[in-house]
C-alpha positions in Angstrom: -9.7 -13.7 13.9 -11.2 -10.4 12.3 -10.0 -8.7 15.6 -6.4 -9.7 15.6 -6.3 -8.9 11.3 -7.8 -4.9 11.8 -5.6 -4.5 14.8 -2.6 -5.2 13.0 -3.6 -3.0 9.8 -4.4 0.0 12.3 -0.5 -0.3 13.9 1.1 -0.9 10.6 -1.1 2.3 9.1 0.3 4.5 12.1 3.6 3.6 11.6 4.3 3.5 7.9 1.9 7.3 7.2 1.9 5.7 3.7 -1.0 4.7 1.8 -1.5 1.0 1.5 -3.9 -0.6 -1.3 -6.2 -3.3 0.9 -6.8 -5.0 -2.1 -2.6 -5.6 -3.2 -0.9 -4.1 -0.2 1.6 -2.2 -2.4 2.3 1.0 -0.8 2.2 4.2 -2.3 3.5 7.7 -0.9 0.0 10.0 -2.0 -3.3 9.5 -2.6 -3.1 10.2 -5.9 -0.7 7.4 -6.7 -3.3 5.4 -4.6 -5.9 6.4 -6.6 -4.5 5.7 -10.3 -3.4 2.4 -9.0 -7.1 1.4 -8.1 -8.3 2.6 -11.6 -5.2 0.9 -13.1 -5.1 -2.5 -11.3 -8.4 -2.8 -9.6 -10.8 -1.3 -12.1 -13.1 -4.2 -12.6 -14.3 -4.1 -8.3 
């Protein structure tokens, strides 16, 4: 089960050269955006 779930999040990453929240799986184009979403949304982890 784990292998199937990290196999398909490896492909997707590849493929998309966006960065993806693990948490939400919005998709952001920098890190930066990445970043401010985790402090904004995901703050309390």
């Amino acid at each position: 089960m784990a292998g199937t779930g990290s196999r398909k999040m490896a492909s997707g990453f590849r493929r998309e050269s966006k960065f993806k929240c693990k948490i939400c799986r919005m998709i952001f184009d920098s890190k930066d955006e990445l970043k401010l979403h985790f402090l904004e949304d995901h703050s309390h982890y």
